[in-house]
OpenMM code with the backbone's topology and positions (N, CA, C; nanometers):
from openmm import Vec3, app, unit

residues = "UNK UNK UNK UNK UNK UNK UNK UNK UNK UNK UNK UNK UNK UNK UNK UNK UNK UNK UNK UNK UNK UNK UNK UNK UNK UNK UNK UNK UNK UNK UNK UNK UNK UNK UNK UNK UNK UNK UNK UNK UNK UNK UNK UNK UNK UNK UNK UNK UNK UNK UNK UNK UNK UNK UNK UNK UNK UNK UNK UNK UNK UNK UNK UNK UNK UNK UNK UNK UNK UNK UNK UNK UNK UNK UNK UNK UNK UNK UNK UNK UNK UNK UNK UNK UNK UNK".split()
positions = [
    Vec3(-0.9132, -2.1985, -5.5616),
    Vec3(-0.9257, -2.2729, -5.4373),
    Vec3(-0.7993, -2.3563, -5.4171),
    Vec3(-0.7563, -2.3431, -5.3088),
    Vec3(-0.6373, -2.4605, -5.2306),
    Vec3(-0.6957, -2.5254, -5.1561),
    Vec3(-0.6466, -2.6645, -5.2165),
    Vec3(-0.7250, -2.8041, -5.1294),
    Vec3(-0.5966, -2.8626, -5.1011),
    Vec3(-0.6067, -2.8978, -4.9661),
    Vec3(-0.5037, -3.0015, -4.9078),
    Vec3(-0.5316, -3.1301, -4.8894),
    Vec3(-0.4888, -3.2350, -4.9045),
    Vec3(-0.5434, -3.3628, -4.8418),
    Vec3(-0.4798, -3.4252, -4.7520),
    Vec3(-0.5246, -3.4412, -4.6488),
    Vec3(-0.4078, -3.5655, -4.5201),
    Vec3(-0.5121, -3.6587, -4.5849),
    Vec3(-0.4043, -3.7910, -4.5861),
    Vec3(-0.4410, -3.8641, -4.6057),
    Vec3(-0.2867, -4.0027, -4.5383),
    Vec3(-0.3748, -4.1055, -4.6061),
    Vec3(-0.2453, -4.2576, -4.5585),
    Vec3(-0.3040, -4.3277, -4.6818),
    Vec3(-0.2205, -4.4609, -4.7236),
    Vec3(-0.2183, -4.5376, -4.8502),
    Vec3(-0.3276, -4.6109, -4.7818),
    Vec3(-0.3194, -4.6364, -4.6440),
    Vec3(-0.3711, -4.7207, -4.5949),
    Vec3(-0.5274, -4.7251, -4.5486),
    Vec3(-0.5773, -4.5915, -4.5676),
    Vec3(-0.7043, -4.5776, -4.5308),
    Vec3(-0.8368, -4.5235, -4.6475),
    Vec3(-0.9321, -4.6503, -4.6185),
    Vec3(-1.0420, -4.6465, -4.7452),
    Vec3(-1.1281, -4.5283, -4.7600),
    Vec3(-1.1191, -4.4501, -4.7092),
    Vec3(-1.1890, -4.3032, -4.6992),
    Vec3(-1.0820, -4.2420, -4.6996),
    Vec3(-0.9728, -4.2324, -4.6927),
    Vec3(-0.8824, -4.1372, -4.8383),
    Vec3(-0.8970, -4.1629, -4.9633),
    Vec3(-0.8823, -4.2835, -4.9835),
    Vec3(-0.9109, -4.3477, -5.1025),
    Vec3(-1.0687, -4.3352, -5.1706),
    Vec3(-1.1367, -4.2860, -5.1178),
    Vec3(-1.2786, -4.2408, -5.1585),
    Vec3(-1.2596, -4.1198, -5.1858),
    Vec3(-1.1512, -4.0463, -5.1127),
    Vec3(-1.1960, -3.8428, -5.1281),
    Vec3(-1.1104, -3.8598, -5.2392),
    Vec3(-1.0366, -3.8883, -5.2629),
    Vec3(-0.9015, -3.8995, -5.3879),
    Vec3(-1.0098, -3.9419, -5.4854),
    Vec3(-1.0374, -4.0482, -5.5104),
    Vec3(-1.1521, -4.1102, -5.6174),
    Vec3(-1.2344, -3.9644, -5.6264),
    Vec3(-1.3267, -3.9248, -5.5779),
    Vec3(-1.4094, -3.7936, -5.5230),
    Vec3(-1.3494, -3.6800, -5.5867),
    Vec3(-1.2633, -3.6523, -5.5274),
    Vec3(-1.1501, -3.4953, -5.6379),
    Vec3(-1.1199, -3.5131, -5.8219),
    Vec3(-1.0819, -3.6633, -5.8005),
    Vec3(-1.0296, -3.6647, -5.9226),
    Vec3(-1.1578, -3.6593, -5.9635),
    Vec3(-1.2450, -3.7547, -5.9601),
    Vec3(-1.3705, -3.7371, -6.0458),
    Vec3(-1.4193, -3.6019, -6.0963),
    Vec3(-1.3939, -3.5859, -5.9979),
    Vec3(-1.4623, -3.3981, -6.0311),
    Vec3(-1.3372, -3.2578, -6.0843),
    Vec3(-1.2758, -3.3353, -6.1054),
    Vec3(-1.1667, -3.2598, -6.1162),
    Vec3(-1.1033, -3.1539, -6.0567),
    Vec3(-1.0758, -3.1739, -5.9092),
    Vec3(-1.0589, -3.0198, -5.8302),
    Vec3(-0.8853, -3.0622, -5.7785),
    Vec3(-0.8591, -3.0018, -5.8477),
    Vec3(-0.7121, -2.9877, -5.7935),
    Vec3(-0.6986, -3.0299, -5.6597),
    Vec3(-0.6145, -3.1069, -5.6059),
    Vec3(-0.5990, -3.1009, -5.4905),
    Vec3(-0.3775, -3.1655, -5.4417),
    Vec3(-0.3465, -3.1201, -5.3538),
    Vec3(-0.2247, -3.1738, -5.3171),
    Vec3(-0.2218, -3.2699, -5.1928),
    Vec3(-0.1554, -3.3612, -5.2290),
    Vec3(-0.2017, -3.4638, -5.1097),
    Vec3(-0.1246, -3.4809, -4.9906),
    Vec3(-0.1028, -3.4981, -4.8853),
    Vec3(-0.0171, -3.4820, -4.7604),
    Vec3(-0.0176, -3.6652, -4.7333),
    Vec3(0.0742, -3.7394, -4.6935),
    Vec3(0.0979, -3.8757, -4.6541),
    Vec3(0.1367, -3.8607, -4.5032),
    Vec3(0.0238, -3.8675, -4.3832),
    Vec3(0.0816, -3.8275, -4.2919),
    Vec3(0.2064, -3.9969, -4.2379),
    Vec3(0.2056, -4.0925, -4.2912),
    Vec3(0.2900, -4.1605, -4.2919),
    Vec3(0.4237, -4.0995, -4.3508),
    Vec3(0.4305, -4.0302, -4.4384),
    Vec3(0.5166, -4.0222, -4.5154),
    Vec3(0.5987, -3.8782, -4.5275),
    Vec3(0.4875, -3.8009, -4.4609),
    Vec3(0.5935, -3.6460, -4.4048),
    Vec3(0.5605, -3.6164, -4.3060),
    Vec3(0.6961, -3.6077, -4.2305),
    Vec3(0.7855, -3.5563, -4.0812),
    Vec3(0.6362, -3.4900, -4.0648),
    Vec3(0.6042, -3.4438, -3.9249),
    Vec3(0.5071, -3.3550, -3.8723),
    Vec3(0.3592, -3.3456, -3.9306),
    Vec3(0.3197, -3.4143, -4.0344),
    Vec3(0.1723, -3.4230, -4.0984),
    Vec3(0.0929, -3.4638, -3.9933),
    Vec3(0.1421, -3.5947, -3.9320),
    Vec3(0.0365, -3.6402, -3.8372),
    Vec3(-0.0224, -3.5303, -3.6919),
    Vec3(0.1111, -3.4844, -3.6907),
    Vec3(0.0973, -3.3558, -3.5723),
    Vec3(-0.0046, -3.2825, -3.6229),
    Vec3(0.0096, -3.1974, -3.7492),
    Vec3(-0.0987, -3.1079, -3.7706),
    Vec3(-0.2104, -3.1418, -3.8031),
    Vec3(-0.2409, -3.2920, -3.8154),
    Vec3(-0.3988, -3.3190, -3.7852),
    Vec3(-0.4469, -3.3334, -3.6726),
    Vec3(-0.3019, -3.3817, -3.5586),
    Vec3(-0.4043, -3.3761, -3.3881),
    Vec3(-0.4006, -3.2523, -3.3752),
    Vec3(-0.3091, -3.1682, -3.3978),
    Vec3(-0.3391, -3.0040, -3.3857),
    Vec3(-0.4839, -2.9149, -3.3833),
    Vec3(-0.5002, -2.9517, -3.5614),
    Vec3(-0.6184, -2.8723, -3.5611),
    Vec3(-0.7742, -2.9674, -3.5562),
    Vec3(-0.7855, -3.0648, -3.5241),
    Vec3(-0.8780, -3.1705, -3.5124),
    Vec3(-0.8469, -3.2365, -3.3916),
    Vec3(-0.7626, -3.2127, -3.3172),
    Vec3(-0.7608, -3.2621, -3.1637),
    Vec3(-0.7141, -3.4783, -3.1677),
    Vec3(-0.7332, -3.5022, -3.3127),
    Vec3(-0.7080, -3.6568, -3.2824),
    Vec3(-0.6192, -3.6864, -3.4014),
    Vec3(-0.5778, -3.8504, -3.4866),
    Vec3(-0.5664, -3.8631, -3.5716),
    Vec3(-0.6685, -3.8980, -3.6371),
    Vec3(-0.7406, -3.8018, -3.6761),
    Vec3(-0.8401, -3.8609, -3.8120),
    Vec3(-0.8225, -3.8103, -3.9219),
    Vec3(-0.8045, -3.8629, -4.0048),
    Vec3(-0.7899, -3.8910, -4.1732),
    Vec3(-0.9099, -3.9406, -4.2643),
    Vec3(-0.9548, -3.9122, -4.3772),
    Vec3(-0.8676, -3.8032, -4.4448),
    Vec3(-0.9346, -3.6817, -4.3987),
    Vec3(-0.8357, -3.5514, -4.4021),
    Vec3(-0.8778, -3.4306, -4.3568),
    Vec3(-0.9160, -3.3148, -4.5161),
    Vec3(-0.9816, -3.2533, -4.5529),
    Vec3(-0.9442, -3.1929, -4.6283),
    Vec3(-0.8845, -2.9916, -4.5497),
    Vec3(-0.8011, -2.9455, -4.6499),
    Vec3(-0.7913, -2.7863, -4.5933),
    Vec3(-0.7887, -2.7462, -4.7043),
    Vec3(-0.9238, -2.6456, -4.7046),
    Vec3(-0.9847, -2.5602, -4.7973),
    Vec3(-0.9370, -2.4557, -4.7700),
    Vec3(-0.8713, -2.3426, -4.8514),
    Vec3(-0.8124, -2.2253, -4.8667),
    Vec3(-0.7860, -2.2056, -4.6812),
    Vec3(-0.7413, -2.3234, -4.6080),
    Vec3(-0.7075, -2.2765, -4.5208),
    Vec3(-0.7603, -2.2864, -4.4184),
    Vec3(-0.9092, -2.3460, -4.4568),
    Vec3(-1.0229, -2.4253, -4.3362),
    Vec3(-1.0042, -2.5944, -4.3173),
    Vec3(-0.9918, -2.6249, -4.2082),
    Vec3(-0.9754, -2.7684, -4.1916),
    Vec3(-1.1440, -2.8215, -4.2167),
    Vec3(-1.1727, -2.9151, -4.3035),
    Vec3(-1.2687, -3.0068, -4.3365),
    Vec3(-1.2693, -3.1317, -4.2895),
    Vec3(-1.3526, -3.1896, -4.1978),
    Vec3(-1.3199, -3.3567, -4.1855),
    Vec3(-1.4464, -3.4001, -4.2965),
    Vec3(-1.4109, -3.4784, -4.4691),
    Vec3(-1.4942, -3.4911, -4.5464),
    Vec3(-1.5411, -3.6837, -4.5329),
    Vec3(-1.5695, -3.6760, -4.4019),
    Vec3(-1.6601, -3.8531, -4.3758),
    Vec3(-1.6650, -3.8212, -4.2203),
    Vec3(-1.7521, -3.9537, -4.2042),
    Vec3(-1.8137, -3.9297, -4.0743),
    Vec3(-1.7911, -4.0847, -4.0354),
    Vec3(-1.7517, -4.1001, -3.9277),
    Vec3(-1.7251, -4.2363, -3.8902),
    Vec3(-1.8533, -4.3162, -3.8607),
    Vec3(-1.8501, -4.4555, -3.9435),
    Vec3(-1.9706, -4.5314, -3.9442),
    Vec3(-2.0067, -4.5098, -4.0793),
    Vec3(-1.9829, -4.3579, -4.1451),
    Vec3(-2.1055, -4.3685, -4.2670),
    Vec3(-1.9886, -4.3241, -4.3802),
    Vec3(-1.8911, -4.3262, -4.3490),
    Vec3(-1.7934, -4.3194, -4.4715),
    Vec3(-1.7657, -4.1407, -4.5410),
    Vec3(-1.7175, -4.1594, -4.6414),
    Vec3(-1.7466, -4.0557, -4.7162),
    Vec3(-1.8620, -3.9710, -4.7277),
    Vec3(-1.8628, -3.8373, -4.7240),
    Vec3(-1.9648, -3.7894, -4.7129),
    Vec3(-1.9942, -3.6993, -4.8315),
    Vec3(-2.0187, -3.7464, -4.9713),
    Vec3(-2.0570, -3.7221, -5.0665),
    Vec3(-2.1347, -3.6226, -5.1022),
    Vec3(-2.2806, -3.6297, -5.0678),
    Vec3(-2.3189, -3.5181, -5.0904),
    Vec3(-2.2982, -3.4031, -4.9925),
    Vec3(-2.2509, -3.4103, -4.8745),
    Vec3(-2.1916, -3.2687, -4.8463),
    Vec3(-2.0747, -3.2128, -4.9087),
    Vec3(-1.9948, -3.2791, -4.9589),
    Vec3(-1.8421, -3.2405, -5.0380),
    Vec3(-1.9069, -3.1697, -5.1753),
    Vec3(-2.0021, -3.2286, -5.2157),
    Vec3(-1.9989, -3.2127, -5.3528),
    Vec3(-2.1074, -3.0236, -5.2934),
    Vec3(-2.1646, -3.0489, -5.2256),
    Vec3(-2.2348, -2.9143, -5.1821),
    Vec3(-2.1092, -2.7852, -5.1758),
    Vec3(-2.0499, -2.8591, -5.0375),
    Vec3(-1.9128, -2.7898, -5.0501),
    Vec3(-1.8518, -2.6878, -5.1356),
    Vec3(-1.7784, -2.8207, -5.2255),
    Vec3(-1.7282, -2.7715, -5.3329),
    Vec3(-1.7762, -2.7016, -5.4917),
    Vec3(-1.9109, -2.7021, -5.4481),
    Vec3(-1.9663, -2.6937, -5.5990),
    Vec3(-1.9736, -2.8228, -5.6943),
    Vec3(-2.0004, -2.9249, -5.6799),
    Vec3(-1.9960, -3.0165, -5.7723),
    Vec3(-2.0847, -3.0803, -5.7986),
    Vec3(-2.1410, -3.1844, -5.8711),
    Vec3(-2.2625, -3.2480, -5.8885),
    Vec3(-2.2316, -3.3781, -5.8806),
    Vec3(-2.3292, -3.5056, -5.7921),
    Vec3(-2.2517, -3.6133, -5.8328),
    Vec3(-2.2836, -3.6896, -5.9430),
    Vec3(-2.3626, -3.6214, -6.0313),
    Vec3(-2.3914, -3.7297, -6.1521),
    Vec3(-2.2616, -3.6720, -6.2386),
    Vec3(-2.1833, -3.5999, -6.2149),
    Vec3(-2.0823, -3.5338, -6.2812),
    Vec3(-1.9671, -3.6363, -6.2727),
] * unit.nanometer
topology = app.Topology()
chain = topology.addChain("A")
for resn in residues:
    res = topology.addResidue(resn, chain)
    for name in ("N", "CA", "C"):
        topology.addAtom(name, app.Element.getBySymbol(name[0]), res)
């Protein structure tokens, strides 16, 4: 599996999916749309706005939280195969 992450330093639901991957250990590469040329573009691209964090699964755009309710845990972990007592 290839996992992408958009993400910013600055936002607490990146900082939850990052916490979230590592825990579970799934590889992932992280994108700083602060921090590389055109990142922010390809999240209004394929999500129409800036929302962060995005995940891209072998190539599928994921939005993994829902505004108001944060991180969305047990769907990621469904997702990905994972457990959260893991």
């Amino acid at each position: 599996m290839d996992l992408l992450l958009y993400s910013a330093s600055w936002c607490r639901d990146c900082r939850e999916a990052k916490r979230f991957l590592t825990k579970h250990n799934i590889p992932f590469k992280e994108i700083d749309i602060e921090a590389t040329p055109g990142a922010a573009e390809q999240v209004i691209a394929h999500v129409g706005k800036r929302a962060i964090p995005q995940f891209v699964i072998d190539g599928k755009w994921v939005q993994p939280y829902r505004p108001g309710f944060g991180f969305l845990h047990d769907e990621m972990s469904e997702l990905l195969g994972v457990t959260e007592a893991g």
